[in-house]
C-alpha positions in Angstrom: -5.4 -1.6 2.6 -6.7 -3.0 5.8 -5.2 -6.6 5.9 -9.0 -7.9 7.3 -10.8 -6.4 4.6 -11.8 -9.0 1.4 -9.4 -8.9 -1.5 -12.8 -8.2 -3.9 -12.5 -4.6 -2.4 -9.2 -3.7 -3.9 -10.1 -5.6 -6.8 -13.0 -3.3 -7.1 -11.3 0.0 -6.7 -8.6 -1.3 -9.3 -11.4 -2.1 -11.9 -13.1 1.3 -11.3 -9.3 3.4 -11.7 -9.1 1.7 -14.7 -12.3 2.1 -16.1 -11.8 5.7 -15.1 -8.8 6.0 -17.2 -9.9 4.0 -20.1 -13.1 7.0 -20.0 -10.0 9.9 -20.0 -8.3 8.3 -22.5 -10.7 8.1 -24.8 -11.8 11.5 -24.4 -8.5 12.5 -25.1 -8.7 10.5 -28.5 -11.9 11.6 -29.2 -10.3 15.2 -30.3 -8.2 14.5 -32.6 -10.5 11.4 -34.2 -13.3 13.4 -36.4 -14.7 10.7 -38.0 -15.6 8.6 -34.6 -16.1 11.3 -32.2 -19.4 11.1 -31.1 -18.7 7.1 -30.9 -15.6 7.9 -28.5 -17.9 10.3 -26.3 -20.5 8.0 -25.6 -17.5 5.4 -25.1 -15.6 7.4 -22.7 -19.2 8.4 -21.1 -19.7 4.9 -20.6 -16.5 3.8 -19.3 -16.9 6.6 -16.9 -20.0 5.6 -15.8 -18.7 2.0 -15.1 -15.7 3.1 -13.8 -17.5 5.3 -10.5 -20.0 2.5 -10.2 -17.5 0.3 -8.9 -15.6 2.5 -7.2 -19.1 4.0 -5.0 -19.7 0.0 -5.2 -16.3 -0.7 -3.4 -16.8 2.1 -1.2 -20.3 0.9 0.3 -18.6 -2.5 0.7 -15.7 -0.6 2.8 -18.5 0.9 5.0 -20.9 -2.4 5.3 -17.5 -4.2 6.5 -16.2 -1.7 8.4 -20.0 -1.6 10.5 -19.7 -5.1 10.5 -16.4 -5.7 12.0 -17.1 -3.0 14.4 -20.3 -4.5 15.6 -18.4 -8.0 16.4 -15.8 -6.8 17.8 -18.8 -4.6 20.2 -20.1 -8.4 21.0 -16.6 -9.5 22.1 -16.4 -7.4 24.6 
């Protein structure tokens, strides 16, 4: 992690690996649970979906901050 970037950005990409897992790990329970399968898929589905949002959210907010930074440190010089 760059040390200037804001904390929320790791925070971000944490919530979004996790959210990602969460997804896997219920897809993986979702084969050997008959009775709730379809429940677990559109779980997992979901958790997926959460899961890349933040992480394409943290990685806009990488790129914003990066042009930011860049365009300041232009103006210093």
């Amino acid at each position: 992690m760059c040390p200037n970037r804001p904390i929320m950005i790791s925070i971000l990409r944490l919530a979004g690996r996790l959210a990602c897992a969460a997804g896997a790990g219920l897809l993986v329970i979702a084969f050997w649970a008959e009775a709730l399968r379809a429940l677990l898929i559109l779980s997992a589905a979901a958790a997926g979906a959460v899961g890349l949002t933040f992480l394409g959210f943290a990685t806009n907010l990488v790129i914003l901050h990066d042009i930011r930074s860049h365009l300041q440190s232009r103006g210093e010089k």
